[in-house]
C-alpha positions in Angstrom: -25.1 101.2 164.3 -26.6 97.7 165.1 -30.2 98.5 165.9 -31.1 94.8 167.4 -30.0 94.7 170.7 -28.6 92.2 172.6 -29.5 91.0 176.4 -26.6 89.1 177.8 -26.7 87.0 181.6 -24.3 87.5 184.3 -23.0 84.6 185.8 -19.7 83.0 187.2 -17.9 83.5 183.7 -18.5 87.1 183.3 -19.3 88.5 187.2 -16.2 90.4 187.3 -15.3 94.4 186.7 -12.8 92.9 183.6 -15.5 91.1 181.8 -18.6 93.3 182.3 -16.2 95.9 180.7 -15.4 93.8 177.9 -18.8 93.4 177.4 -20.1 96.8 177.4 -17.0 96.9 174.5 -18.4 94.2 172.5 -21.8 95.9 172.1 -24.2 94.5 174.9 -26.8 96.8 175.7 -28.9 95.2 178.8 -27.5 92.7 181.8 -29.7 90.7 182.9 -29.9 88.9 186.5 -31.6 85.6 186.9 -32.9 86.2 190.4 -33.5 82.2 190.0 -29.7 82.0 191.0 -27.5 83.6 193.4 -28.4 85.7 196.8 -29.0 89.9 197.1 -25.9 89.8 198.1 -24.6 88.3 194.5 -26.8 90.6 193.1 -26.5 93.9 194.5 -22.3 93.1 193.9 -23.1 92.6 189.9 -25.1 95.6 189.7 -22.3 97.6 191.6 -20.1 96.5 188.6 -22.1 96.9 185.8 -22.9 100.9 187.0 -19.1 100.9 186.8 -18.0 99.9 184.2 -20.9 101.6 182.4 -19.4 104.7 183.8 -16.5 104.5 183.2 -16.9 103.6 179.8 -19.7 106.6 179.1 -21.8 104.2 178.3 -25.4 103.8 179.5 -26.6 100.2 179.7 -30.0 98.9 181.1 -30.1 96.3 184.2 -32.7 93.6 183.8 -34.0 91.7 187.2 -35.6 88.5 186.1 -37.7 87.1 188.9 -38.3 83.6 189.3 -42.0 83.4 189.6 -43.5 79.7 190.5 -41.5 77.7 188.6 -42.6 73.8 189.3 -39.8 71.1 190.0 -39.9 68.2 191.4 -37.9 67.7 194.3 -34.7 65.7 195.7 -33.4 62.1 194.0 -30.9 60.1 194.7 -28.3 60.0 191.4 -29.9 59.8 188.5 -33.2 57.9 188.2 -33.5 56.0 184.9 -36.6 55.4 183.1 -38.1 53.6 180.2 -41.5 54.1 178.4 -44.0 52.4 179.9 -42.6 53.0 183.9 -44.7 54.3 186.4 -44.4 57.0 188.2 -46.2 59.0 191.0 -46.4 62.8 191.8 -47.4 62.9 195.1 -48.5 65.7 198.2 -45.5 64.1 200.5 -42.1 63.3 200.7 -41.6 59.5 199.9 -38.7 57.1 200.0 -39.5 55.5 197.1 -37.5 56.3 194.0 -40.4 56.4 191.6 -42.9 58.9 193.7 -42.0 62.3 193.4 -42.7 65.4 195.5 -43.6 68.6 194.1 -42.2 72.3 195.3 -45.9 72.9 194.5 -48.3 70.4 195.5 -51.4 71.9 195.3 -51.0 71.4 191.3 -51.9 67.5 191.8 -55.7 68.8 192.4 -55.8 70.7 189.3 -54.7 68.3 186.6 -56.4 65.8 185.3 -56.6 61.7 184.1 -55.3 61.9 180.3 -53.4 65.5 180.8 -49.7 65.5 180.2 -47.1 65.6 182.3 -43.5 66.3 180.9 -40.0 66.7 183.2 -37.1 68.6 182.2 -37.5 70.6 179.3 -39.7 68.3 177.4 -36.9 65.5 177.4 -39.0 63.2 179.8 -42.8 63.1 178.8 -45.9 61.3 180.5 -49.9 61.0 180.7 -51.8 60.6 184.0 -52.9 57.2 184.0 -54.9 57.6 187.6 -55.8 60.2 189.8 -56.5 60.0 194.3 -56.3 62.4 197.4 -52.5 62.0 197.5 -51.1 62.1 194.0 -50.9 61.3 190.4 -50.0 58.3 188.5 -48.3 59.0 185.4 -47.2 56.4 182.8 -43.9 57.3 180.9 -44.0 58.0 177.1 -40.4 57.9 176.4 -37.1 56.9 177.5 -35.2 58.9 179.9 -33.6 60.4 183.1 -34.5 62.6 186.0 -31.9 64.3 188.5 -33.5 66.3 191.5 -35.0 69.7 191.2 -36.2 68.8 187.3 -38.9 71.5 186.2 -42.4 70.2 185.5 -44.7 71.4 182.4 -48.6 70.7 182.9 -49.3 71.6 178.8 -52.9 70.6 178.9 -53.8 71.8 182.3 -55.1 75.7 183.4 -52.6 76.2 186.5 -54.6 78.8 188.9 -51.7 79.9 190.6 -49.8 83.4 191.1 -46.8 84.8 188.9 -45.8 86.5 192.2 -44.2 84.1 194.9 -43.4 85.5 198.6 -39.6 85.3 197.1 -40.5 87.0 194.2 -42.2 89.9 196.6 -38.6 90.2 198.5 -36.7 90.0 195.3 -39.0 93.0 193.9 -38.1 95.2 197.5 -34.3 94.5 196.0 -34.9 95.7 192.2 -36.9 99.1 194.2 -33.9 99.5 197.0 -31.3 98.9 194.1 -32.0 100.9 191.0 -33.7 98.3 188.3 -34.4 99.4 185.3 -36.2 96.2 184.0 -38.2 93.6 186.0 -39.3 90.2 184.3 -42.0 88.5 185.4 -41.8 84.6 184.9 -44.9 82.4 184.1 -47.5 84.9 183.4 -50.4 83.7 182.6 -52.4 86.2 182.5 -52.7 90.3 182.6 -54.0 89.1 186.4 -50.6 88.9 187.0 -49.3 92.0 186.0 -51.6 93.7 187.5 -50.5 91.6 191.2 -46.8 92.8 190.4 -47.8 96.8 189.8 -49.5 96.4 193.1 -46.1 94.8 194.7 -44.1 97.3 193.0 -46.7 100.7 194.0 -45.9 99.6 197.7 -42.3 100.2 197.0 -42.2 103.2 195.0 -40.7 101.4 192.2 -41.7 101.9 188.7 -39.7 99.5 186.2 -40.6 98.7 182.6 -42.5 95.4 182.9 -41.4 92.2 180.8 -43.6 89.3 180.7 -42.4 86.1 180.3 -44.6 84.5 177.4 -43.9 80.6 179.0 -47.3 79.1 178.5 -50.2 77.7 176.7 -52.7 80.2 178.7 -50.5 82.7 178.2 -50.1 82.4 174.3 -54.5 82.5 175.0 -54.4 85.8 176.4 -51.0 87.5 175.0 -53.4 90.7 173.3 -54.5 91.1 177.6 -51.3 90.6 179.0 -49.5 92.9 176.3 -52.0 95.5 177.1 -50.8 96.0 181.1 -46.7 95.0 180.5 -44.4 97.4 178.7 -42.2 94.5 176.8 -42.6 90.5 176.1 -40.1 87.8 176.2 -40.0 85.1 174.2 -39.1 82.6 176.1 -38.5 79.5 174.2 -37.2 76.9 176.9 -40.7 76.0 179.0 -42.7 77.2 175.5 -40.7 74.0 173.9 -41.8 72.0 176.7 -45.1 73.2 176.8 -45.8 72.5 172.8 -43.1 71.0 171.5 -40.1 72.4 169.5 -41.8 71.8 166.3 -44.2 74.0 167.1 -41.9 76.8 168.9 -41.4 78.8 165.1 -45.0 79.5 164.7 -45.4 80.2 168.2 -42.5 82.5 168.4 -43.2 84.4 165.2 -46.7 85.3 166.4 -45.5 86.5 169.7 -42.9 89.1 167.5 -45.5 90.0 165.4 -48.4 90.5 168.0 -45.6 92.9 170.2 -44.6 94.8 166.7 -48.0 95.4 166.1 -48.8 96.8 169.9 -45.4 98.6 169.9 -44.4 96.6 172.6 -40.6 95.7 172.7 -39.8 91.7 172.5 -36.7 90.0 173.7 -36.2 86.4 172.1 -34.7 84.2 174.0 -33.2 80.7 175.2 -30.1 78.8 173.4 -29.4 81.6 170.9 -25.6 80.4 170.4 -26.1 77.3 173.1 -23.0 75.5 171.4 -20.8 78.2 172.5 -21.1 77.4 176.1 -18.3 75.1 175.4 -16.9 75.5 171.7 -16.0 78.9 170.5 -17.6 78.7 166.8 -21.6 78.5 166.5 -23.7 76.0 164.7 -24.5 77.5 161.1 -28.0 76.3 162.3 -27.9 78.5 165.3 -26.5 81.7 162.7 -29.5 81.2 160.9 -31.8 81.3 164.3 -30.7 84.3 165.2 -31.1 85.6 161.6 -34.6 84.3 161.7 -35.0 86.4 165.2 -34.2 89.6 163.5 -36.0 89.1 160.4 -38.9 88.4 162.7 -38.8 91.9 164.1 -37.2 90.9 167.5 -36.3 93.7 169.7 -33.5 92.2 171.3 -31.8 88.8 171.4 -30.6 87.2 175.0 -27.8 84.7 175.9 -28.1 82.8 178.9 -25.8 79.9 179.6 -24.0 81.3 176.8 -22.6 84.3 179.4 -23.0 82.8 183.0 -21.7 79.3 182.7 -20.0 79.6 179.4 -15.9 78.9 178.1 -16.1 81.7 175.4 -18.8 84.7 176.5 -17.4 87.4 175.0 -16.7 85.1 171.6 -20.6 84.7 172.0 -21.4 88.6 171.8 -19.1 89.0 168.6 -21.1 86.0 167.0 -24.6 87.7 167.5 -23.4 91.0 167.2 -21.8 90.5 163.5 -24.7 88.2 162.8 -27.2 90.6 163.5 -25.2 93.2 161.7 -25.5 91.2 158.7 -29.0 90.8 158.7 -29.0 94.0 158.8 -27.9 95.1 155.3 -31.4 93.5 153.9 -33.7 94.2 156.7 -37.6 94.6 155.6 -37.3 98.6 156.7 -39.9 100.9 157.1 -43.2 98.9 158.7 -46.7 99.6 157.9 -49.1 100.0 160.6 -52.5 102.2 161.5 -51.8 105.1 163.8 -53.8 104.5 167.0 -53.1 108.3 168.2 -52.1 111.7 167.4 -48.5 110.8 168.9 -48.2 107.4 166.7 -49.1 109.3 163.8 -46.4 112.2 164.6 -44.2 109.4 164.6 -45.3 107.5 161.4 -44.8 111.3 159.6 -41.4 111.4 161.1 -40.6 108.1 159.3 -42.0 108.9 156.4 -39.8 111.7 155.8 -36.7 110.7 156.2 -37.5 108.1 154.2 -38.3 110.6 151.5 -36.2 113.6 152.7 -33.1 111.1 152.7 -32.1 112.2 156.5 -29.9 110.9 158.4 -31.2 110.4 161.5 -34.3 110.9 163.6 -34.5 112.7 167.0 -37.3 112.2 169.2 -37.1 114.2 172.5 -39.3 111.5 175.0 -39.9 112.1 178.7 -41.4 108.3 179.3 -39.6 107.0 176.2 -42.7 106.4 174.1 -41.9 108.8 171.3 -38.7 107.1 170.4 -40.5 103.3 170.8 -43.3 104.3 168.6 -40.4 105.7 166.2 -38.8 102.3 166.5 -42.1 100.6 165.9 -41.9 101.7 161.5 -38.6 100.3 161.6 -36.8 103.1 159.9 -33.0 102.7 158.2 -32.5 105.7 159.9 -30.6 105.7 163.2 -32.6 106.8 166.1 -31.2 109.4 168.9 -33.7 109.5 171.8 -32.7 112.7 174.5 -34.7 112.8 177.9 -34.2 113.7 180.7 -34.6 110.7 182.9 -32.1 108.6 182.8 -33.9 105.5 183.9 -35.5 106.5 180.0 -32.2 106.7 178.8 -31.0 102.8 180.1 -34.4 101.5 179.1 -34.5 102.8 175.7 -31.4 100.1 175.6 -33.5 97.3 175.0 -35.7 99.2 171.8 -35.0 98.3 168.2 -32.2 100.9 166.6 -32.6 103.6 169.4 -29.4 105.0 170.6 -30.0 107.3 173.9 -27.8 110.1 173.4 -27.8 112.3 176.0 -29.3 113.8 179.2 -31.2 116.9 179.0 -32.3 119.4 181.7 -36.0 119.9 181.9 -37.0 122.9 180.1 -41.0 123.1 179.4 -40.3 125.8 176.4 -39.9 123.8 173.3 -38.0 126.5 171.3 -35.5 126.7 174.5 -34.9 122.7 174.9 -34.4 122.8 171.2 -32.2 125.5 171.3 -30.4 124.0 174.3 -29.8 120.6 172.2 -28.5 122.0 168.8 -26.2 124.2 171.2 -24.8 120.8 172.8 -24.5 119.0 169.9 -22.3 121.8 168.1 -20.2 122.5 171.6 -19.4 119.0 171.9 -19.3 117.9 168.2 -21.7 115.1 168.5 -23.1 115.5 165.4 -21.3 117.0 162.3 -23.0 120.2 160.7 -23.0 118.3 157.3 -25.7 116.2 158.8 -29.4 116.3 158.2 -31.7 114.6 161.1 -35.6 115.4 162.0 -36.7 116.2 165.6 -39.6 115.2 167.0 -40.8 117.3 170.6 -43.8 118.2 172.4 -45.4 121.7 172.1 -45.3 121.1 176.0 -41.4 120.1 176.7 -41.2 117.4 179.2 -45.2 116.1 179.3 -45.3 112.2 178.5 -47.9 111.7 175.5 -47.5 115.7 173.6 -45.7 114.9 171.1 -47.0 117.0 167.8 -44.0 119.0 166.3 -41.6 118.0 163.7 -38.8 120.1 163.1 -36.1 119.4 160.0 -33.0 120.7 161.1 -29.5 120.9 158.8 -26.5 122.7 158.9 -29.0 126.2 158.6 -31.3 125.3 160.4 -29.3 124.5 163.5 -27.7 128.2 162.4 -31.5 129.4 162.4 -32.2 128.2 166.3 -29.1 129.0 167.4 -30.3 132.2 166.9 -33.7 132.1 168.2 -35.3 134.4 170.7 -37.4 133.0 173.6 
């Protein structure tokens, strides 16, 4: 069993019943939408499909609802306006007819940067230094060569941004994800646990409970990743506006410490941005791009995500072979079995758990996990062992898609006696043959069934001991 997952990103090339099947085939374990693109009506049509073809296949996937938070761009230009180092041009509070002064979808930002800050357009590509500052705008000097097309993001690297994550869009595009069955919601452009906190209250007013990603996107929010991670249930590298904002040189340092900060605080990372991003239109990868997403893994990533790669793409499902078998390699050598501290009578259930079938030579681990945190603090020591999480929610189940070598296996009813649910579980496994007899796996389970957080029993089970509880009196 692969145990990195991998996030791929509907889009024209692969927003069809055929292709989200094909998918699910070829091993991807969470969709994602870019709510940056396309209407609720798109939307809700993709998440029909994918519920589908999921059940049709008998297999559970997770759906993950990016929202576009307040992404800065500039606004419209006429062709392509080339520029030189050296050129002038101004930001400015109003809509100008003059090529070289640009408007911004957020102009408040002009107040809040300063003379000698940074300014850089497009990804990085086009970088510049304010040169002047008035009421009305910014005047920037040009530090390279370049181009600009209309609706071009804007990075402010140097400057603290006091704006929110959460846009009036992103409030309606969070009503969707609760009126629609989400299972993951992505916040862009965090910047703080501030934000998180502004979404939760967003998402109380609806009812809707998803697991929360934040975006890591920003200088501020590399300064405060320990507070953010401690309000958000996942992380996202997310290496295109982090490349802007420090340069690409800098992007490996910066995106091993976000892994390793999220391994430590069992939080579940997804790294992405042009994993395979010469496959949008050739189907072989760079080797340099193999190695990336070897380097990803090694890191400890949770999960790796294609973008264009699966929406705009020639060879999507081409794509999702090349990571899968590239993970699957990695996999052979992975640095198994993590150290870390306990923080609580659960974690160190867990850490036992590993720590046996490492020595006991099992098979496989089961943790039974109403919220899913047994089986992601199982997945945090990074056994060899496979990983068989049963609830009995399945918004658990799709979640536990997106966590490091967990396989959800099946759907439980709640039963509070432990003895019972355990009883109930070997009694399914044997009926339906999901596991052979010869097998040897540990259970983890609560001495209160189906309370999050009571996890403190460890059961070894074999061929006789699934005998023994089969015959168990309760």
């Amino acid at each position: 069993m692969r145990k990195t997952k991998i996030v791929t990103t509907i889009g024209p090339s692969t927003n069809s019943y055929k292709m989200i099947k094909r998918l699910i085939d070829k091993g991807v374990n969470v969709f994602r939408l870019n709510f940056s693109h396309g209407d609720h009506e798109v939307h809700a049509e993709s998440i029909r499909l994918i519920r589908e073809a999921s059940t049709e296949l008998n297999k559970e996937v997770a759906i993950l609802q990016d929202i576009s938070g307040p992404k800065v761009r500039i606004g419209e230009i006429d062709g392509i306006l080339e520029l030189k180092k050296g050129d002038k041009l101004t930001l400015s509070k109003e809509i100008n007819s003059d090529p070289k002064v640009l408007d911004l979808s957020y102009p408040d930002i002009i107040d809040m940067v300063n003379i000698g800050e940074e300014v850089f357009f497009a990804d990085g590509t086009l970088q510049t230094i304010v040169v002047d500052k008035d009421d009305n705008g910014l005047h920037l000097q040009l530090l390279n060569n370049g181009e600009l097309t209309s609706k071009k993001g804007v990075n402010f690297p140097k400057t603290k941004l006091k704006i929110s994550a959460i846009t009036k869009k992103d409030e309606l595009d969070i009503e969707f994800g609760s009126n629609n069955d989400i299972d993951i919601v992505a916040l862009s452009f965090v910047q703080s646990k501030k934000d998180i906190l502004k979404a939760k209250q967003v998402m109380r007013s609806h009812n809707f409970n998803p697991f929360i990603v934040a975006k890591i996107e920003t200088g501020e929010a590399i300064d405060n990743l320990e507070d953010i991670l401690s309000e958000c249930d996942g992380v996202m590298v997310a290496r295109g506006d982090l490349g802007a904002e420090f340069g690409v040189t800098k992007l490996p340092r910066i995106q091993k410490y976000i892994i390793t900060v999220a391994n430590r605080l069992n939080k579940p990372v997804i790294t992405a941005t042009q994993m395979l991003t010469t496959m949008k239109d050739n189907p072989f990868p760079t080797r340099a791009e193999v190695s990336d997403i070897a380097n990803a893994v090694y890191d400890g990533t949770d999960a790796v995500m294609l973008s264009d790669e699966t929406t705009v793409g020639r060879y999507p499902l081409q794509a999702v072979s090349i990571l899968h078998d590239s993970i699957k390699d990695v996999e052979i050598d992975y640095p198994y079995f993590k150290e870390y501290t306990p923080v609580n009578s659960s974690d160190a259930v867990s850490k036992s758990a590993v720590e046996l079938a490492k020595n006991l030579n099992k098979e496989a681990i089961v943790p039974f996990t109403t919220s899913g945190k047994s089986a992601l603090t199982i997945s945090k020591y990074r056994p060899k062992q496979s990983i068989y999480a049963v609830s009995h929610s399945i918004k658990t189940h799709r979640i536990l898609n997106l966590v490091w070598g967990v396989r959800p296996l099946f759907i439980m009813t709640p039963v509070k006696n432990p003895t019972k649910l355990l009883y109930n579980f070997v009694k399914k496994i044997t009926d339906e043959n999901r596991v052979s007899k010869d097998k040897k796996f540990i259970v983890t389970i609560g001495s209160t069934a189906g309370e999050s957080g009571t996890t403190n029993l460890i059961r070894l089970l074999n061929k006789e001991g699934m005998e023994s509880v089969l015959n168990s009196e309760f």
